[in-house]
C-alpha positions, 0 to 999 in steps of 0.5 A: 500500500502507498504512503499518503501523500504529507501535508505542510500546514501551521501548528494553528490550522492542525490544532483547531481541527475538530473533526476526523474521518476513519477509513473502513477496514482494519488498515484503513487510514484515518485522517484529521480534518482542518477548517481549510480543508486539510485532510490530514494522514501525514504531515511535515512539519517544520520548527524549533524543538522546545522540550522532550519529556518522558510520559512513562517511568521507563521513558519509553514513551515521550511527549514533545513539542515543536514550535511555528510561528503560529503555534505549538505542534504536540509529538508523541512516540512510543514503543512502536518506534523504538528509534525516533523514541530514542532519537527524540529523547537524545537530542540537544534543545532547543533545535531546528527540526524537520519532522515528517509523521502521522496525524492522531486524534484524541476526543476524551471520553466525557468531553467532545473537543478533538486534540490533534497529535503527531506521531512522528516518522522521521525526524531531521535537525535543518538550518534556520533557512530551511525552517524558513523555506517551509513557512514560505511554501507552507504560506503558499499552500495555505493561502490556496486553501483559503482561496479555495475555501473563500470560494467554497463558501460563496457555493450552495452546492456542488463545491468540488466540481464548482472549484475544479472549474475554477482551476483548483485541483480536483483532490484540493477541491474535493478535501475543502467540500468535506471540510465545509460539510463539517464546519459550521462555520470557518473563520477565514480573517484568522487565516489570514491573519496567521500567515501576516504572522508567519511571514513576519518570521521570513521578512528577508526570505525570497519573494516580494516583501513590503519596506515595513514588517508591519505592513507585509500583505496577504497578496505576497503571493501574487503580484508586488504592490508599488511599495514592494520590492524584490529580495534576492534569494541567499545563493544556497536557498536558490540553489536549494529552490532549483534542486527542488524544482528540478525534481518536481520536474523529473518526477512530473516527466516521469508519471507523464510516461507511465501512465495511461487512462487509470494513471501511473502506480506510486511503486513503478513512479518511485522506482523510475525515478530513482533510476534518475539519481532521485532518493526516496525523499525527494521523490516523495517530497517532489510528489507532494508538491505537485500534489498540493499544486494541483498538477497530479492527483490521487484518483485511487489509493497507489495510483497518480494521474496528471490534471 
């Protein structure tokens, strides 16, 4: 079976999720959903590494925390990763850490408020510019949510095929039709808000960034008002950018190739590219985000098919 596809998403947004949707089967995924349409099984997840404590006496099973700039994502790792347990509990903190993990709900049995929890996967230590290079893609790929959600709420029905025509991606526009079915109401200016804060944190990162960091907008993304400039990219952060880029170009050729009308496996895109030079991660990083740009999708769990 296929791993799900990992979404990048600020603490904030996982946090105030309060639904979550179980698969059928014994080894059906389950997944937590957001306000903005996020359909959590996976996650990679950016930021400062604050604290490891033991929740067991034998410290075989540890809670921690890492930190964005909009909040705080909640870690726990046990017995069944025996190693990132042990990893978790090594480190030196604070650190800057890059995790990729597993999305859990808990709802207490006398309450009806869902907490959101991760059970990390993989766990590596990364530089402040990596740090920052997440907020600044996570920013973009939150800010096509609430696009997509502003959208979705304008609709009375039919939001998925009404938001493809838009040119939202069909797997994005079928997660934000769920999403607007479950909550009653979505507070979109406390999105919106959140990124405004989050870009704080990447005032000299790469883009076009206003004079003043009071006064950074949420049209960042599209084009630079007159008082907006361009900032150059540091030259390992564009290296990095292009390394990127070019993988996302080598898988997207790659499932091009393969596939026919029912799209191409996961397994034979993963094992083409890797005959590229292309490593496990990066292909499934590079998957990821085209993903999220909506140039692929999901048709059937394993199989990925162009737009």
């Amino acid at each position: 079976m296929s791993r799900e596809f990992s979404w990048r998403m600020f603490a904030s947004e996982f946090n105030n999720a309060q639904f979550e949707e179980k698969g059928t089967g014994e080894m059906a995924p389950s997944y937590v959903i957001t306000p903005l349409g996020g359909k959590v099984n996976r996650i990679f997840l950016v930021g400062v590494l604050t604290d490891v404590e033991p929740v067991s006496e034998d410290g075989g099973f540890v809670r921690a925390h890492v930190s964005d700039p909009t909040g705080v994502f909640t870690l726990y790792s046990g017995q069944y990763q025996p190693e990132i347990t042990e990893q978790l509990s090594s480190m030196e903190i604070p650190a800057f850490v890059a995790i990729t993990g597993k999305s859990r709900a808990y709802i207490p049995e006398d309450g009806d408020m869902l907490y959101a929890s991760v059970r990390p996967q993989q766990i590596s230590v990364v530089s402040p510019e990596i740090r920052d290079e997440w907020i600044v893609e996570t920013c973009k790929n939150t800010f096509e949510r609430i696009n997509a959600m502003q959208e979705a709420l304008k609709m009375s029905e039919n939001h998925d095929s009404e938001l493809e025509k838009l040119g939202f991606g069909s797997y994005l526009s079928k997660c934000i039709q769920t999403a607007v079915q479950k909550y009653e109401h979505i507070d979109l200016d406390q999105y919106k808000n959140m990124l405004k804060e989050a870009l704080q944190y990447v005032i000299e990162g790469p883009g076009m960034i206003t004079e003043s960091s009071d006064d950074v907008e949420i049209d960042y993304f599209t084009k630079p008002k007159d008082n907006q400039k361009p900032v150059n990219m540091p030259p390992n952060q564009q290296e990095t950018s292009n390394k990127i880029q070019e993988a996302e170009d080598t898988v997207l050729e790659v499932i091009r190739s393969l596939e026919g009308e029912d799209g191409a496996s996961w397994d034979k895109i993963t094992g083409q590219c890797e005959n590229k030079n292309l490593d496990v991660d990066t292909i499934e990083e590079a998957l990821n985000s085209l993903m999220e740009k909506g140039l692929i999708y999901e048709p059937v769990l394993g199989t990925i098919k162009t737009t």
